[in-house]
C-alpha positions in Angstrom: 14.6 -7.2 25.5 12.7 -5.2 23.0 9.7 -3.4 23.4 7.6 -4.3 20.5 6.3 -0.1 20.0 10.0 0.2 19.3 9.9 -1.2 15.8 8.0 1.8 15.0 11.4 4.0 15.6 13.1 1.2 13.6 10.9 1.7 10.4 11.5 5.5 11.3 15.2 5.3 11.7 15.2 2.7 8.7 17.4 -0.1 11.2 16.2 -3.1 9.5 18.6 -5.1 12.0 16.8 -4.2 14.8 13.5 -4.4 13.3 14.0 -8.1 12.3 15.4 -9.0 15.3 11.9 -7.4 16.7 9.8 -8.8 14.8 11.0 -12.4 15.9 9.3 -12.0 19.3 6.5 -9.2 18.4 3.8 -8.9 16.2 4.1 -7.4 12.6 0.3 -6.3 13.1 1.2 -4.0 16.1 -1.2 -0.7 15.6 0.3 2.2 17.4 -2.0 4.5 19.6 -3.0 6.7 16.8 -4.3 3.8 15.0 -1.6 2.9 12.2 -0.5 -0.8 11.7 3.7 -0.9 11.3 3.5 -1.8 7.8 1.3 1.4 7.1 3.8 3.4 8.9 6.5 1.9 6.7 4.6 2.8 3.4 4.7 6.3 4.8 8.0 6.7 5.7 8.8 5.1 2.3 10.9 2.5 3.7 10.8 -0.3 1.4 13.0 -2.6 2.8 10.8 -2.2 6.2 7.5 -2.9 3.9 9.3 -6.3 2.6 10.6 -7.0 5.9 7.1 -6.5 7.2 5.5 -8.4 4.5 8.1 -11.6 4.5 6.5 -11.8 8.2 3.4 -11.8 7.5 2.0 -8.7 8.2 -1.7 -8.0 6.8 -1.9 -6.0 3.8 -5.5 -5.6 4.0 -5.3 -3.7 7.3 -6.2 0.2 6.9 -5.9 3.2 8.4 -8.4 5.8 9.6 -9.4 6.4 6.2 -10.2 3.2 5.3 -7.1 3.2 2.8 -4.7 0.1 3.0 -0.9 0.0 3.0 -1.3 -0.5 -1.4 -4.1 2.3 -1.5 -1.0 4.7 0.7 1.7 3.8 -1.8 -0.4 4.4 -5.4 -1.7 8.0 -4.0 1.9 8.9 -2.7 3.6 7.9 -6.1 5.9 4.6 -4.3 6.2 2.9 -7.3 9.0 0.4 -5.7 6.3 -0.4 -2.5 3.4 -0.6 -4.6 5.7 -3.6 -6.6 6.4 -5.1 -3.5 3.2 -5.3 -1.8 1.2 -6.5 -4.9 4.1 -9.0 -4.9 2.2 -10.4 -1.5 -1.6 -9.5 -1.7 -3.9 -11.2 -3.0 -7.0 -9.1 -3.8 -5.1 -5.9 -5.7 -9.0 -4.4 -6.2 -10.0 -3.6 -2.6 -11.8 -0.6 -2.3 -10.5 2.0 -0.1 -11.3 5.3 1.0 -14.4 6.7 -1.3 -14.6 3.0 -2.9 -11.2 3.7 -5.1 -9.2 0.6 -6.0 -5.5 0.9 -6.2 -5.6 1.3 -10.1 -8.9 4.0 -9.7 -6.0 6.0 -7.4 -3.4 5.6 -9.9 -5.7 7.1 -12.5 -7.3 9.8 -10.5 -3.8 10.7 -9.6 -2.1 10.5 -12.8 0.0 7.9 -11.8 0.2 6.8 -14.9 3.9 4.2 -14.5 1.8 2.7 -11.8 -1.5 2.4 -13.6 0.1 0.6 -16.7 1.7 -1.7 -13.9 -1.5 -2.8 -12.0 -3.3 -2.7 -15.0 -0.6 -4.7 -17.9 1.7 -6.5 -15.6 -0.7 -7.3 -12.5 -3.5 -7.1 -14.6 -6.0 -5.4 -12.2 -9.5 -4.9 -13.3 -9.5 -1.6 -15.4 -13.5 -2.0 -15.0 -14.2 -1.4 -11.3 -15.6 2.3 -11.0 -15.3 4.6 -7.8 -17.9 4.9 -5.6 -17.7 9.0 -5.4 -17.6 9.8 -9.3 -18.9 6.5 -10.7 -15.6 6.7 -13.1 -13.4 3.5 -13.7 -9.9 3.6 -14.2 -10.4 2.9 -18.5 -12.4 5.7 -18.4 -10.0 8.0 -16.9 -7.5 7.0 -18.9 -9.2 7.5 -21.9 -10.4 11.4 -20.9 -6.4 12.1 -19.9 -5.3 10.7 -23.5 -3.8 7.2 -21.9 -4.3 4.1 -23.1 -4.8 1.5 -20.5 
């Protein structure tokens, strides 16, 4: 019998087997102690497969962590081009506000991310429009000051 908290040490230890065999009888919402959901955990251990896994279970990709960041939000600011294709593959909303009222795409321009941004903003067609809530910039804007064309 497996103790749900496990899966944890299976998106850790990237064993996918035991993870799905988990996730049949536990929740793919679990939040550990210090507050992270699984598939947040996954998106900073860059496990893809777990974040697919995860998601093809129906984990909630609007869940955040203590910053008020979701699992997208986590995968734009560290660079995860693969996750941030998989998870806008399952949410619906891809211009949620997170930490300091940044969208996915304001990160990915803030950040220079600029793969990512051409992504969320050409192939997932994200509103380029939506400005940040700290500097009152949107993501056209950005890319326009760095010399990108969104």
């Amino acid at each position: 019998m497996t103790n749900c908290e496990e899966m944890f040490e299976f998106i850790y230890s990237k064993n996918l087997s035991n993870l799905e065999s988990a996730l049949a009888k536990c929740n793919p919402n679990l939040v550990s102690e210090d507050g992270e959901s699984l598939l947040i955990y996954a998106v900073m251990m860059e496990n893809n497969d777990a974040v697919d896994l995860l998601l093809k279970h129906g984990a909630n990709t609007y869940t955040t962590n203590f910053l008020g960041d979701n699992a997208l939000h986590l995968a734009v600011k560290k660079g995860f081009f693969n996750i941030v294709k998989i998870i806008a593959n399952y949410q619906g909303d891809l211009n949620v506000k997170g930490q300091d009222g940044f969208t996915a795409l304001n990160y990915a321009a803030f950040l220079n991310e600029w793969s990512i941004a051409k992504y969320l903003a050409h192939d997932v067609k994200v509103s380029k429009d939506i400005p940040d809530d700290v500097f009152n910039l949107t993501p056209r804007q950005r890319a326009l000051v760095s010399g990108f064309d969104l």
